[in-house]
C-alpha positions as a Markdown table, in Angstrom:
| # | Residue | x | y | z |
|---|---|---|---|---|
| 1 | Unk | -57.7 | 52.9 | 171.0 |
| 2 | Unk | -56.0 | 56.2 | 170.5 |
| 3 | Unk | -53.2 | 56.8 | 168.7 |
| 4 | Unk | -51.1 | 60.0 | 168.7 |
| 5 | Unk | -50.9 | 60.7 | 164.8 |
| 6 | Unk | -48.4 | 63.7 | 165.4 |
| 7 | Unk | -45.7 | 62.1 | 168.3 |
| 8 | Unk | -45.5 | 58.6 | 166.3 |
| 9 | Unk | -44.7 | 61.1 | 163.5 |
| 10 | Unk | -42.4 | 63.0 | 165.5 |
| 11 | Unk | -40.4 | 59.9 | 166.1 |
| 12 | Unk | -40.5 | 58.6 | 163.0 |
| 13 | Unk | -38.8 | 61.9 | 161.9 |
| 14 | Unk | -36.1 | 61.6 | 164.6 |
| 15 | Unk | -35.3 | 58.4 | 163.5 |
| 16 | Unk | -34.4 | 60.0 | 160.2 |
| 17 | Unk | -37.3 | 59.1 | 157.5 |
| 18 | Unk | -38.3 | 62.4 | 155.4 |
| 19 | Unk | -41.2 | 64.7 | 156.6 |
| 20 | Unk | -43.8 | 63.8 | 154.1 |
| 21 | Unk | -43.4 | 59.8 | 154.7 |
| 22 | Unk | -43.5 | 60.0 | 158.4 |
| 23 | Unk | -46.6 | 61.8 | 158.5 |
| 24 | Unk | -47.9 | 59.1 | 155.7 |
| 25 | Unk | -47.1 | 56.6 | 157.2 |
| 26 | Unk | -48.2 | 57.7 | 160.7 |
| 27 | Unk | -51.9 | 58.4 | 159.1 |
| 28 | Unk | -52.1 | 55.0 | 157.2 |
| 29 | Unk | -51.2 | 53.7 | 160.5 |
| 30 | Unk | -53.7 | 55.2 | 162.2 |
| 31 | Unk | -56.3 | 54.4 | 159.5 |
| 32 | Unk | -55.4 | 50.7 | 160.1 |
| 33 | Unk | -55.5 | 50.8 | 163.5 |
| 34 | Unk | -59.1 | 52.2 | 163.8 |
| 35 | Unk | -60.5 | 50.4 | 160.7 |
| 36 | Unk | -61.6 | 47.7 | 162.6 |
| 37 | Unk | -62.7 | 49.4 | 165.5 |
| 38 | Unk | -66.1 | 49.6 | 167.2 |
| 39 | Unk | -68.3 | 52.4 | 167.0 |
| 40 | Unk | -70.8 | 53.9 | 169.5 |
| 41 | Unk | -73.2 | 53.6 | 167.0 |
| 42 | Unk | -71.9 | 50.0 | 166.5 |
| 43 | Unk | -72.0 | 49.3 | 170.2 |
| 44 | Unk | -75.8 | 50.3 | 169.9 |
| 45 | Unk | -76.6 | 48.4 | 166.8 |
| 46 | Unk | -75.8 | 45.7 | 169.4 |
| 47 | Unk | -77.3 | 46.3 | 172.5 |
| 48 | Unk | -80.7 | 46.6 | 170.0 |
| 49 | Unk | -80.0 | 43.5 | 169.0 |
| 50 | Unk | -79.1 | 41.9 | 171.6 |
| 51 | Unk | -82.2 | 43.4 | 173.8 |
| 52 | Unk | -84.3 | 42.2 | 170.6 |
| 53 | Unk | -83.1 | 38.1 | 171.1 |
| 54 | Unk | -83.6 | 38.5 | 174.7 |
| 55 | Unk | -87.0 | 39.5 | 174.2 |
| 56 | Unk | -87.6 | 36.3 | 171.4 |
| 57 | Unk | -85.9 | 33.9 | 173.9 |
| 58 | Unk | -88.3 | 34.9 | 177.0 |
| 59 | Unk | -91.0 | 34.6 | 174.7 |
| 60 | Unk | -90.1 | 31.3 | 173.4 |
| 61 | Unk | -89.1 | 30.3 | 176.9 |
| 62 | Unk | -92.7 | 31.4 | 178.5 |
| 63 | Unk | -94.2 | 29.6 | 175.5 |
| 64 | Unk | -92.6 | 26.1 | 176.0 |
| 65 | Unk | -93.5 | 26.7 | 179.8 |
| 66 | Unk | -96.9 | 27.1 | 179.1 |
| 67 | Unk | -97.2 | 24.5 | 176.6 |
| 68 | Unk | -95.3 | 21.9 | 179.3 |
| 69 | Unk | -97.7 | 23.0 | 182.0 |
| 70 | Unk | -100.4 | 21.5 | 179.8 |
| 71 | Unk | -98.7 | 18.5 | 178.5 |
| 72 | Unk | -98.3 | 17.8 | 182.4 |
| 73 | Unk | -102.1 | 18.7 | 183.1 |
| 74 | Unk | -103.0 | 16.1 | 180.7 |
| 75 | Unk | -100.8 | 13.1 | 181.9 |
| 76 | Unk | -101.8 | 13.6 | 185.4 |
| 77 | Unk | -105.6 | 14.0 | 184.3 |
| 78 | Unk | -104.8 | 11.0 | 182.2 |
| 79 | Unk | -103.1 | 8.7 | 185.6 |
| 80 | Unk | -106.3 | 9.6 | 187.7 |
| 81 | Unk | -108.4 | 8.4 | 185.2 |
| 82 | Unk | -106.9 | 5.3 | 184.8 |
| 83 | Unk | -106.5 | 5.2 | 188.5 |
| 84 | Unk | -109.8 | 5.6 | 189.2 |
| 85 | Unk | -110.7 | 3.2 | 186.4 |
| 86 | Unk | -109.1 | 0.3 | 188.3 |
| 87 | Unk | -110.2 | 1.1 | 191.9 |
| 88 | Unk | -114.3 | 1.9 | 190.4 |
| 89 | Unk | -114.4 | -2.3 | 189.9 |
């Protein structure tokens, strides 16, 4: 957000508070108003971040997959055995 340090002055002045407060006050104001504000380096910080979980939950995602593929291997290995178990008699 931008904030026009000399014009909010200016108006401060012309609403009749001395010189040297306006221009105080129009600095701590901007000082507030950008205190909390994002940087670009910020906004990086968080795009490497957030690329970095992606990468862990497509990891952790493929693992499960693979690990369910087997667990489903099995069972169905499991059911023809016992299938052909009871038809062999």
């Amino acid at each position: 957000m931008a904030l026009d340090t000399l014009s909010y002055a200016r108006r401060l002045k012309s609403a009749g508070m001395p010189d040297a407060q306006a221009e105080a006050v129009a600095e701590a104001t901007l000082d507030f108003v950008t205190a909390g504000a994002a940087t670009t380096i910020d906004v990086a910080d968080l795009k490497t971040d957030i690329n970095a979980l992606e990468q862990r939950l497509i990891y952790k995602m493929e693992t499960l997959s693979r690990q369910l593929s087997v667990r489903m291997g099995g069972l169905v290995a499991v059911g023809v055995a016992i299938l052909a178990a009871i038809i062999k008699p």
